[in-house]
C-alpha positions as CSV (number, residue, x, y, z in Angstrom):
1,X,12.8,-13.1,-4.2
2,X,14.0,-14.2,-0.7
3,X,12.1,-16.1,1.9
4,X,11.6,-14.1,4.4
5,X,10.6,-15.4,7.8
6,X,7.6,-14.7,9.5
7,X,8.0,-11.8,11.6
8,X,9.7,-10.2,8.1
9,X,7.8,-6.5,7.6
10,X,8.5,-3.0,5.9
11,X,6.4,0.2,6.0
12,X,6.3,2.9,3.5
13,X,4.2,5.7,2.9
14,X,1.5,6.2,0.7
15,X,-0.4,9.7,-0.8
16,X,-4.1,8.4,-1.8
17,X,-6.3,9.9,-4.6
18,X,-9.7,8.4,-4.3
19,X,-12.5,9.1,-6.8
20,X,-10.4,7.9,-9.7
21,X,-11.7,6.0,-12.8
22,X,-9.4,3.5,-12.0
23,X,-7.1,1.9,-9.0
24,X,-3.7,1.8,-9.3
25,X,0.0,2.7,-8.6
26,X,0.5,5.9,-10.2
27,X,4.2,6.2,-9.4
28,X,5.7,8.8,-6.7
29,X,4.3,11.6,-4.4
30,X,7.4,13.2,-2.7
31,X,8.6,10.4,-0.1
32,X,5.3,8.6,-0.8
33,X,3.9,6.1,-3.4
34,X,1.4,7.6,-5.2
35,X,-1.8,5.4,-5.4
36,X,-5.0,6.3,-7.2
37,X,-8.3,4.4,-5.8
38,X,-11.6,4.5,-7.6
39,X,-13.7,4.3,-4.2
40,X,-14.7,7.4,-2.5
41,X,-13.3,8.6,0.8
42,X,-16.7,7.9,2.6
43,X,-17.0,5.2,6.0
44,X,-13.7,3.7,4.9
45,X,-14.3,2.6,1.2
46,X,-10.9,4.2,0.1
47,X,-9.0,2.3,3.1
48,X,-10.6,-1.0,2.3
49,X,-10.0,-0.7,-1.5
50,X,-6.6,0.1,-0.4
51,X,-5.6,-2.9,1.5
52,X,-7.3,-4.9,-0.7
53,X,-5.1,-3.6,-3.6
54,X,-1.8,-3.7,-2.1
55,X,-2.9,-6.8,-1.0
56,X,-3.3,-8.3,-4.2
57,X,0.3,-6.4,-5.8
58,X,2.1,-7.7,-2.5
59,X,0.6,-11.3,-3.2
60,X,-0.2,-11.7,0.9
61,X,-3.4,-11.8,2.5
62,X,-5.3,-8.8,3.5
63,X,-4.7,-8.9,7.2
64,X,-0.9,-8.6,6.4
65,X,-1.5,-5.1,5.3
66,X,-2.1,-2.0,8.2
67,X,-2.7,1.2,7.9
68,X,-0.6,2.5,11.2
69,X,-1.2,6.1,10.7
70,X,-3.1,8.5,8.7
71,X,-6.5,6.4,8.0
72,X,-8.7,9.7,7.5
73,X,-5.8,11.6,5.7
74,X,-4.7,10.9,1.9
75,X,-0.7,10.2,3.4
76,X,-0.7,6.9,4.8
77,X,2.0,5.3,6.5
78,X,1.3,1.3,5.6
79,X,3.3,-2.1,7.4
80,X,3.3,-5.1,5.4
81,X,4.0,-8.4,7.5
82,X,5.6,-11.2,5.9
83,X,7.8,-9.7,3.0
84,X,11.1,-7.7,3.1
85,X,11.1,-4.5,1.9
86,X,13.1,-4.8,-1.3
87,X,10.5,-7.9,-2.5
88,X,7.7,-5.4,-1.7
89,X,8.9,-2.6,-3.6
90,X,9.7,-4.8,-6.4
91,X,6.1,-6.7,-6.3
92,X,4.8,-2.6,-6.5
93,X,7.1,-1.6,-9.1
94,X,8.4,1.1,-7.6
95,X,11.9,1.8,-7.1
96,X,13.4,1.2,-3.5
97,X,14.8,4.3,-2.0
């Protein structure tokens, strides 16, 4: 992997299925990553186990992961501070398109 500077950041989209037996990456949803998450959509469970997931994947603390847009919607458009894009894909597993 690179080092990226500081200020290095990506976004991507995600399509959330909460309520699943288990959390994780479940592979692709269209232009989206596909991303099952065993809390339930209720007073921002799913959102928190969210971030704290990619979190953990992207190896980068919590607060380096936003959701900018669709927090009450299952698509999710996410920005990761501190990584490039092609490390974070490849922390995720998924191919970079």
């Amino acid at each position: 992997m690179t080092a990226p500077g500081p200020l290095a950041s990506f976004t991507f989209w995600v399509h959330v299925q909460p309520r699943a037996t288990s959390t994780d990456i479940v592979g692709r949803h269209g232009d989206a990553i596909k991303v099952r998450v065993k809390a339930p959509p209720v007073d921002g469970a799913a959102n928190d186990a969210l971030v704290r997931f990619l979190a953990r994947r992207l190896e980068v603390p919590r607060k380096a992961i936003t959701i900018e847009g669709g927090a009450t919607a299952r698509r999710k458009r996410i920005r990761v501070t501190g990584l490039t894009r092609s490390d974070g894909m490849l922390l995720l597993g998924v191919p970079d398109d």
